[in-house]
C-alpha positions as CSV (number, residue, x, y, z in Angstrom):
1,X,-156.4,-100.0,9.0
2,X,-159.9,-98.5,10.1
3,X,-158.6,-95.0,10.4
4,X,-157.2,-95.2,6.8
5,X,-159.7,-96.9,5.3
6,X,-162.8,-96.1,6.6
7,X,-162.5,-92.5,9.0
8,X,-159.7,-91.2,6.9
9,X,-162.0,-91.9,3.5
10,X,-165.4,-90.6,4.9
11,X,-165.3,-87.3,5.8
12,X,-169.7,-87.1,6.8
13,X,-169.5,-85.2,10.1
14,X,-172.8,-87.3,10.8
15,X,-171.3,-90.6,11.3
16,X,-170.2,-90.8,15.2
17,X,-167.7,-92.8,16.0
18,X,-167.6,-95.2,20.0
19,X,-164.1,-97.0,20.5
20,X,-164.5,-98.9,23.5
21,X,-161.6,-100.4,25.1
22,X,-161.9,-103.3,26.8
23,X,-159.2,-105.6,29.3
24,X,-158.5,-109.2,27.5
25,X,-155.0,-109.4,27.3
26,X,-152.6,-109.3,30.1
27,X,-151.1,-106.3,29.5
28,X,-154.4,-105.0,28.7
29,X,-155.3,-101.5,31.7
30,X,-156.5,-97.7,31.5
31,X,-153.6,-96.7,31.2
32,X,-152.9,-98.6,28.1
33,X,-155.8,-98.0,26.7
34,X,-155.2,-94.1,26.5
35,X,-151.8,-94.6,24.6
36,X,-153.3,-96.6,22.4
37,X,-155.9,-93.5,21.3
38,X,-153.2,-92.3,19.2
39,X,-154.4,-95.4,17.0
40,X,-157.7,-94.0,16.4
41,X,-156.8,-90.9,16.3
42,X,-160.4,-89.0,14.5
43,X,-161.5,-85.5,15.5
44,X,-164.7,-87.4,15.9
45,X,-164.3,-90.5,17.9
46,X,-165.1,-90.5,21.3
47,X,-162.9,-93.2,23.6
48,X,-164.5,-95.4,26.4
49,X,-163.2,-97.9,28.8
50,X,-164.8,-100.9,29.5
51,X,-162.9,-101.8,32.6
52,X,-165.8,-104.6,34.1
53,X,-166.2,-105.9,30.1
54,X,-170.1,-105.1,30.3
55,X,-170.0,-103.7,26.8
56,X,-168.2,-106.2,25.1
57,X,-170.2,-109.2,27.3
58,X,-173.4,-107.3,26.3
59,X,-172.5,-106.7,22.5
60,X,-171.3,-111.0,22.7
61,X,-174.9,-111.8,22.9
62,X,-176.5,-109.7,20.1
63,X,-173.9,-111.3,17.2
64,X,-172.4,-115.0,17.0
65,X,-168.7,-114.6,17.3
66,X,-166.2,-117.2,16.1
67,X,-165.1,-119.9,17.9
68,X,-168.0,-119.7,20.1
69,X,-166.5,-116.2,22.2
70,X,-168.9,-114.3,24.0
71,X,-166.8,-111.1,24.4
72,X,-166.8,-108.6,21.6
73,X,-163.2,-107.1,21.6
74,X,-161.3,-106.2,18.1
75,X,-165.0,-106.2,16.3
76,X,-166.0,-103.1,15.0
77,X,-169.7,-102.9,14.6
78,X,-172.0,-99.8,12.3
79,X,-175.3,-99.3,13.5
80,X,-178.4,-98.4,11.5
81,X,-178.8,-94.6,12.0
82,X,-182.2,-94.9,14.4
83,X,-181.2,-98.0,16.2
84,X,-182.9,-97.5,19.8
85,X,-180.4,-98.3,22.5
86,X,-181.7,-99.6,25.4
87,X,-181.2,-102.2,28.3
88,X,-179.2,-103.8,25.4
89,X,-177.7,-102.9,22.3
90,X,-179.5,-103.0,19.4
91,X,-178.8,-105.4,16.5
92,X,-176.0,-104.1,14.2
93,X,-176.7,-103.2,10.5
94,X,-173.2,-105.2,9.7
95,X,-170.1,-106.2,11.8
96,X,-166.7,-107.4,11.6
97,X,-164.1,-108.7,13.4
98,X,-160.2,-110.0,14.1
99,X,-161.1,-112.8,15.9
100,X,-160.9,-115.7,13.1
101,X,-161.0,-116.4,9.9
102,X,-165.0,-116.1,8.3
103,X,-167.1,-114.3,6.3
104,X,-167.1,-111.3,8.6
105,X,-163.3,-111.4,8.8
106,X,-162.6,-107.5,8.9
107,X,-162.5,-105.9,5.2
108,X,-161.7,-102.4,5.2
109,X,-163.4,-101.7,1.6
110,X,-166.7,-103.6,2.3
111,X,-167.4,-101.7,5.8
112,X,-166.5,-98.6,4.2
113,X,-168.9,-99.3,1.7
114,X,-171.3,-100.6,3.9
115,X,-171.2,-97.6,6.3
116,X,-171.4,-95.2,3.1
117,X,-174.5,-96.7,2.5
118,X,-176.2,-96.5,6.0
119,X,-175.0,-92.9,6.1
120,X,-177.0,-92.4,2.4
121,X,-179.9,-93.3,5.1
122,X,-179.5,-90.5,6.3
123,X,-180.2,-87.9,3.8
């Protein structure tokens, strides 16, 4: 659904694209996680894998996931343009997720729009 309705309808070569995959479900490894690329498959994503969670624990803190989770797995997060990165991530401009049913239940059409308008920023 995000590669049809958000990559596949913004063509901006400025917006980068981080998939990080991270180990939550038993069946969940490396290996996995690289046929599962296919899935995103974007000229202009670049994959990661989170083997020791550290992302996903460290992007739990910085949002208030449903039912209280403090791992960030099957949230897909946009990032103002000159967020600083450091010790910890910055704040996201807007996030959703797959983890529940809430306000910031993933949409498709609102984080397209959304990311259209962070990448307007940028002109």
């Amino acid at each position: 659904m995000v590669q049809t309705t958000i990559l596949d309808a913004i063509a901006d070569e400025k917006i980068k694209i981080y998939v990080v995959w991270t180990p939550v479900l038993l069946e969940d490894n490396r290996q996995a996680a690289i046929q599962a690329i296919g899935n995103v498959s974007d000229q202009r994503a670049v994959h990661f894998w989170d083997a020791d969670k550290s992302l996903g624990n460290s992007l739990g803190k910085i949002v208030t996931l449903p039912r209280e989770r403090k791992l960030a797995w099957d949230v897909y997060f946009a990032f103002d343009p000159q967020a600083t990165w450091g010790d910890d991530p910055p704040q996201p401009a807007t996030w959703m997720h797959q983890l529940g049913s809430d306000e910031r239940k993933l949409d498709g059409a609102r984080l397209r729009v959304a990311v259209e308008e962070l990448l307007r920023g940028l002109e």
